[in-house]
C-alpha positions, 0 to 999 in steps of 0.5 A: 917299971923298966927303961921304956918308962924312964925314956917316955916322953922323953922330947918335953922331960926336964932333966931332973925329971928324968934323973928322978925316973931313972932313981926310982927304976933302980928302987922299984926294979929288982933287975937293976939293983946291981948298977951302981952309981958310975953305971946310973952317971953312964946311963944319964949321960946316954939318955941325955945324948939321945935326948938333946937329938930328940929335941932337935927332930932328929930320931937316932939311927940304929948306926949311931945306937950300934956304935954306942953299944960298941964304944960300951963294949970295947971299953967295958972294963975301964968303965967297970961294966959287968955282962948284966950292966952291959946288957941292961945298958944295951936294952936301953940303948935298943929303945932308942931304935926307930 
């Protein structure tokens, strides 16, 4: 299980649906263990972003998902990021490209 089956379907998902998912990769996925509960808060709140453009018929560009990455970047210490959250975090954002 990885990122790709959290954000699967992403459009019709009910949030607590995609809270769920997003539990049980951290669960089932030894990768991810090492994201605590503020990083799993950070990445909803992404996911959810994406999702609500998802929903208008809006796909995200590879800019906005770059100034994500870069905001996550700039600020990675106030947020408490490690290079492996970081990384993890921006191979999700990199799903989100179309």
């Amino acid at each position: 299980m990885n990122f790709k089956d959290v954000t699967n379907d992403l459009a019709n998902q009910k949030n607590y649906r995609l809270q769920q998912r997003l539990e049980r990769l951290m669960r089932v996925n030894p990768s991810f263990k090492n994201l605590d509960s503020e990083n799993k808060e950070l990445i909803l709140k992404l996911i959810k972003k994406y999702k609500n453009k998802i929903r208008q018929g809006i796909k995200p560009s590879r800019l906005t998902v770059r100034r994500d990455k870069y905001y996550l970047y700039q600020h990675r210490i106030k947020l408490g990021l490690s290079f492996t959250d970081l990384e993890q975090i921006n191979n999700l954002l990199d799903g989100f490209k179309h």
